[in-house]
C-alpha positions in Angstrom: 0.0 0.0 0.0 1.4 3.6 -1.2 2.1 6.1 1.9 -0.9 8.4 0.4 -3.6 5.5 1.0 -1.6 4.4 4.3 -2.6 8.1 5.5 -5.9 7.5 5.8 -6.0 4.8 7.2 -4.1 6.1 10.4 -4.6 8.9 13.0 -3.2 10.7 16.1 -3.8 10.2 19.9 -5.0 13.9 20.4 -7.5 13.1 17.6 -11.5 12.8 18.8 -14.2 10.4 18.3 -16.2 12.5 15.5 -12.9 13.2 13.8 -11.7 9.4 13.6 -15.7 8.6 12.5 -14.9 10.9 9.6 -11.5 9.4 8.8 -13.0 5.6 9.0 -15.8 7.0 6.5 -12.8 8.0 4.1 -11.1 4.7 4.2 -14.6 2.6 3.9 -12.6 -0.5 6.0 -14.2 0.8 9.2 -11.0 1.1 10.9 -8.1 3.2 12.0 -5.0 2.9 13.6 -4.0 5.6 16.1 -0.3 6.6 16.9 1.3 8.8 19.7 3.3 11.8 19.4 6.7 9.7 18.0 4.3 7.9 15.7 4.3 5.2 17.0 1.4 2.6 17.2 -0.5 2.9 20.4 -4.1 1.8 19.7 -7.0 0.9 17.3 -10.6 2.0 16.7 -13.2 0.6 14.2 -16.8 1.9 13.5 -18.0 -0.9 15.9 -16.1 0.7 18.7 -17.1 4.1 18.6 -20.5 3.2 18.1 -20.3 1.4 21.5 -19.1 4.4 23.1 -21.9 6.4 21.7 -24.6 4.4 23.0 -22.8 4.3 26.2 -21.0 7.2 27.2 -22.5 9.3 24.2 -19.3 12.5 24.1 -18.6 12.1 20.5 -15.9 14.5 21.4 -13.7 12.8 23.7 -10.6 11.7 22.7 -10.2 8.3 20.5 -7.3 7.3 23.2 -10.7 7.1 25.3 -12.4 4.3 23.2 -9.5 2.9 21.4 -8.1 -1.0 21.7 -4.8 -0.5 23.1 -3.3 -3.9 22.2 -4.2 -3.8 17.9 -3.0 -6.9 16.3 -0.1 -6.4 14.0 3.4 -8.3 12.6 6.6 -6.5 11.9 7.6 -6.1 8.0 10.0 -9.4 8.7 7.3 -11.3 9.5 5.0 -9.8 6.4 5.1 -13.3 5.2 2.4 -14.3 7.8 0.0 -11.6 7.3 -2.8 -13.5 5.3 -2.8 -16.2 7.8 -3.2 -13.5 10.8 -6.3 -11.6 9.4 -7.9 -15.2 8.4 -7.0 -16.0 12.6 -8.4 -13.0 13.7 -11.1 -12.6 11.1 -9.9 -8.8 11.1 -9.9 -6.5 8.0 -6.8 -4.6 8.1 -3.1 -5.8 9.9 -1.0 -2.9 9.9 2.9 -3.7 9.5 5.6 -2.3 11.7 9.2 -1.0 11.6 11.2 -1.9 14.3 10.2 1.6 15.6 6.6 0.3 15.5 5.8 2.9 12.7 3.1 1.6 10.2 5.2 0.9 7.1 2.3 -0.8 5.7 -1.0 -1.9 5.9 -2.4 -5.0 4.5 -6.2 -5.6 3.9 -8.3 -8.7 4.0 -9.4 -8.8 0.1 -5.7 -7.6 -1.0 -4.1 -10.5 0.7 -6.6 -13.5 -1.2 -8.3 -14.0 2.2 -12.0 -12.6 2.3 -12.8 -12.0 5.9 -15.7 -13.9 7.9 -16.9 -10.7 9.1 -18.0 -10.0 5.5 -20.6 -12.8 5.7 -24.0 -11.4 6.3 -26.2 -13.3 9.1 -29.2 -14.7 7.9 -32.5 -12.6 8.9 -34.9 -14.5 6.8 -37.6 -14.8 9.3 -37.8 -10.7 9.6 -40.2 -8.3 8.0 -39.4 -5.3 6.1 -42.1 -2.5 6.0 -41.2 0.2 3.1 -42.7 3.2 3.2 -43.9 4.8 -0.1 -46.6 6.8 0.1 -45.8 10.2 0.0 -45.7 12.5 -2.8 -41.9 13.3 -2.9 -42.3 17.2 -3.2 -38.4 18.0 -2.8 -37.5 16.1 -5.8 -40.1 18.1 -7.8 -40.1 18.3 -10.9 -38.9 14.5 -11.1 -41.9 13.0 -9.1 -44.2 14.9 -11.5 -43.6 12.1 -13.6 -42.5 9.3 -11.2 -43.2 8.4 -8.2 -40.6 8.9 -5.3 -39.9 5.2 -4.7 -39.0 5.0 -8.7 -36.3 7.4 -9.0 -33.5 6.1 -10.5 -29.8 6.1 -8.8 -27.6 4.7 -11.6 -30.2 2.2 -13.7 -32.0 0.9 -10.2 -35.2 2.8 -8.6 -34.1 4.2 -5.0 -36.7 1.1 -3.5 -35.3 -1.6 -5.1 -31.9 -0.7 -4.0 -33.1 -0.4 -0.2 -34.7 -3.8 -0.4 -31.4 -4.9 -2.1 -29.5 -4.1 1.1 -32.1 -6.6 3.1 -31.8 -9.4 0.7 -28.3 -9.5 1.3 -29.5 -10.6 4.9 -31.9 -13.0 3.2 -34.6 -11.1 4.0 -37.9 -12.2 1.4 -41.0 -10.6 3.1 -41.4 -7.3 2.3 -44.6 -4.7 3.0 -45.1 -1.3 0.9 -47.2 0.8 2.1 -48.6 3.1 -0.8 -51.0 5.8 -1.7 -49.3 8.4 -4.6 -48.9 7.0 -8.3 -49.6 3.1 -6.6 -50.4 1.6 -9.6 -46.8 2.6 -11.6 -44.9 1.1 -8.5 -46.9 -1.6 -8.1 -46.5 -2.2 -12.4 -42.8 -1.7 -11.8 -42.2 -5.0 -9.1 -45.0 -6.7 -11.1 -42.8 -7.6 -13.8 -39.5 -7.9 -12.0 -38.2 -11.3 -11.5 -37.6 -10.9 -7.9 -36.9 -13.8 -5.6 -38.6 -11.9 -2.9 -42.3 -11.7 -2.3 -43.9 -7.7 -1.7 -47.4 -7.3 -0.4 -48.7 -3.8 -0.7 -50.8 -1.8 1.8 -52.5 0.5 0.3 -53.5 4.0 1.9 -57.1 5.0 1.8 -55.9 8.6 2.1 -52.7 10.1 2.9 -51.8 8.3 6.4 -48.5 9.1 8.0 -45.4 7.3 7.8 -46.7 5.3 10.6 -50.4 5.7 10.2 -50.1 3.0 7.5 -48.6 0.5 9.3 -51.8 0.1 11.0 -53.4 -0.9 8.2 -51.2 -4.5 7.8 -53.2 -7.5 7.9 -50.9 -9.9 9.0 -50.3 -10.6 12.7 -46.7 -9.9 13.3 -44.7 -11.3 16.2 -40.8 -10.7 16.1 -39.4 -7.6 16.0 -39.5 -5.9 12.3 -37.4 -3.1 10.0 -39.7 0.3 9.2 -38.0 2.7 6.9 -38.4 5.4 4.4 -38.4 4.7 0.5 -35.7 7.2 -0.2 -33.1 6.8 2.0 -29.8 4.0 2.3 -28.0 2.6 5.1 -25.3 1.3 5.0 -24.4 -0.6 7.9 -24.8 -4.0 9.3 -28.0 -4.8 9.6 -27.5 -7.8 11.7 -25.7 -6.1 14.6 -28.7 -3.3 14.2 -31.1 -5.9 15.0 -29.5 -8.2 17.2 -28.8 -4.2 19.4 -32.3 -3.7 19.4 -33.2 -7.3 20.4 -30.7 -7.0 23.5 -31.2 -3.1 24.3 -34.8 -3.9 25.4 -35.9 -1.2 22.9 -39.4 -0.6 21.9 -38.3 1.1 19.3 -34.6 1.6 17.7 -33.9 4.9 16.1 -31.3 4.8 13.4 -29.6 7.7 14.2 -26.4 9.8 12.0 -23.9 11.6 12.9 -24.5 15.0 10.8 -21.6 17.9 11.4 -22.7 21.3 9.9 -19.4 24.1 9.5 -20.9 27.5 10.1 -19.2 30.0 7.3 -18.5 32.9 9.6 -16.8 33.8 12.4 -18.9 32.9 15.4 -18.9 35.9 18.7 -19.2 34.7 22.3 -20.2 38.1 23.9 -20.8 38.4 27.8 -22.6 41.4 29.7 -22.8 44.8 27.8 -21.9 42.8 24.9 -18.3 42.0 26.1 -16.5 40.1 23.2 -15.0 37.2 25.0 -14.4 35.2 21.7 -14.7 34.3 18.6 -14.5 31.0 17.3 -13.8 30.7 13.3 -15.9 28.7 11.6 -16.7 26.3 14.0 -18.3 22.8 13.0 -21.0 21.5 15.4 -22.4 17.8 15.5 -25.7 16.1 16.4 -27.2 12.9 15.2 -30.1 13.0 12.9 -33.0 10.4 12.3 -32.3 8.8 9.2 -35.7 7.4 8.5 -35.0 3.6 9.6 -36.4 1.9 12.4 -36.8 -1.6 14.2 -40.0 -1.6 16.2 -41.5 -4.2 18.5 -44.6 -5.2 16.5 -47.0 -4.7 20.1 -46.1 -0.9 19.3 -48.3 -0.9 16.3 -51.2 -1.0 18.9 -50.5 2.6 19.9 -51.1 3.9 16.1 -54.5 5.3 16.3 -57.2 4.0 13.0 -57.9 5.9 9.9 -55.4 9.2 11.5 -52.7 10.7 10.0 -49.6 9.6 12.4 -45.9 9.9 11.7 -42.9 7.7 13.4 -42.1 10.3 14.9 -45.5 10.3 16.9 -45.5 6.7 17.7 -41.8 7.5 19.1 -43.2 10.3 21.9 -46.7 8.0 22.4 -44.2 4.6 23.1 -42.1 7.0 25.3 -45.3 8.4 27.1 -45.7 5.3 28.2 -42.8 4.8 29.7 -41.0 2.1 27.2 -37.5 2.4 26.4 -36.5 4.2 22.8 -32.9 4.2 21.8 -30.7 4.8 19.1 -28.1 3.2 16.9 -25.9 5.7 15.3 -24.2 5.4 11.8 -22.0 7.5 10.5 -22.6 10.1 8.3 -21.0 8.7 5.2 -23.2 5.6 5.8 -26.4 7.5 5.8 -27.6 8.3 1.6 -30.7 10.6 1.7 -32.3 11.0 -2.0 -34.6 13.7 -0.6 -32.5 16.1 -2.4 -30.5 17.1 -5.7 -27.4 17.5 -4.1 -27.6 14.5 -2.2 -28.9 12.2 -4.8 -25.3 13.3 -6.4 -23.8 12.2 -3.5 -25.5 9.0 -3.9 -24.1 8.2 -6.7 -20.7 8.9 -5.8 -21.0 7.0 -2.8 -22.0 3.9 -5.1 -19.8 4.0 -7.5 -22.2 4.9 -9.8 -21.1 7.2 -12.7 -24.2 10.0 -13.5 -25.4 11.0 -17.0 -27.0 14.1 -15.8 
């Protein structure tokens, strides 16, 4: 591996959590290697790490040295030799290599070495429901969903839906729900004659219900736990570890939450009494985690959507917190959450796929 790639796949003790999120997003391995002031190796921290530390000290701006594993596997460049049969040991992704000053010389990965990591496997979730909602009218893409409907627009050759459901078949996931109202009958044409190995059963909206209101309206009984999420949006995460989270948390109701950092363009003035400067901070960036849109709900909570009312998720979050059930979170990171709602970000999309636009 050239020194330019190695960069980004390493950074500093001083560094914090939301920074080293943003440097795992740029190497798409979902891990980095941290070094001390001599640059040496000292630690390691991978996606699944931080997010631990979010959900359970939550200060995404701590230092990394604070959630880091301070004992990272690794050989020294003699022993390079051995490297294939060390990540296949440790099913781990990426084995950094060492100078004798314990400087990263080198970093091998698990599909560069001939070894494909277990990890990579996807657990099978066959027995778990999707529900896909696809109703609405998809008013920011306008003038596009003039013509289509929101769950149809293209990113690359694919509609936006059939990519999300896509992402679940990878975890052998066949039963799928759509809830629909606007333009029904093109989506419904669309799946009708796709030769799909997965079964979709539409729920069709009277009138305009919600993005939970809908859900109501299922006829099946449903008893395990099930995914809910918007037709516009992609995560990409493991959806495996998401479910098996919200199985252990206790959650009523998982929120998929991600990390969003917004740079203010100006200079930004702390003033005190009498309007005292006391400073200014350039252009500082501030974080929060957003809702993406994707859920796993414990099917009893469908009981708190009201009939025939227009209800949103975000209702049947404060009515399953009113009642004193637990809602959590499980946060991504903000390269790993795609949101078509927009131009810009349907661009990003793309990108983020490899997918080259002819727009």
């Amino acid at each position: 591996m050239d020194k330019d790639r190695i960069s980004g796949f390493i950074g500093n003790a001083a560094m914090t959590i939301v920074d080293a999120m943003a440097k795992i997003d740029s190497n798409a391995k979902g891990i980095l290697f941290v070094i001390d002031g001599q640059g040496s190796l000292c630690g390691c921290i991978t996606d699944g790490d931080i997010r631990r530390w979010i959900m359970g000290v939550g200060d995404i701006h701590a230092s990394v040295c604070e959630a880091m594993v301070r004992s990272p596997k690794y050989l020294f460049y003699e022993e390079k030799a051995k490297a294939e049969s060390v990540l296949r040991r440790n099913s781990i992704k990426a084995l950094p290599i060492l100078d004798r000053k314990r400087r990263i010389v080198d970093i091998i990965l698990d599909n560069e070495s001939g070894h494909q990591s277990v990890l990579s496997k996807k657990r099978d979730l066959s027995d778990v429901p999707v529900v896909i909602m696809a109703g609405g009218k998809g008013t920011r893409l306008y003038p596009y969903t003039k013509i289509l409907p929101k769950p149809l627009i293209p990113i690359g050759d694919t509609p936006i839906v059939e990519r999300i459901i896509n992402c679940f078949v990878e975890y052998n996931i066949s039963k799928y729900y759509m809830t629909l109202n606007h333009k029904k009958g093109m989506i419904k044409s669309y799946f009708e004659n796709l030769d799909a190995l997965y079964e979709i059963k539409y729920v069709e909206e009277p009138k305009p219900l919600g993005t939970a209101g809908s859900i109501k309206l299922i006829p099946d009984v449903l008893d395990k736990p099930l995914f809910v999420t918007n037709c516009d949006v992609l995560i990409l995460t493991d959806y495996s570890d998401l479910y098996d989270y919200h199985i252990n948390s206790g959650n009523e109701i998982t929120i998929v939450s991600a990390l969003k950092n917004i740079t203010v363009p100006y200079g930004v003035i702390h003033a005190g009494d009498n309007g005292n400067i006391q400073s200014i901070d350039e252009k500082p960036r501030l974080s929060y985690f957003v809702n993406t849109g994707m859920y796993v709900i414990n099917p009893e909570t469908i009981g708190s959507i009201p009939d025939d009312t227009v209800f949103h998720m975000t209702h049947l979050v404060d009515a399953v917190m009113k009642k004193g059930s637990r809602v959590g979170m499980y946060p991504v990171s903000e390269d790993s959450f795609l949101d078509m709602g927009e131009f810009r970000e349907m661009e990003r999309m793309e990108e983020k796929l490899n997918i080259v636009s002819e727009r």
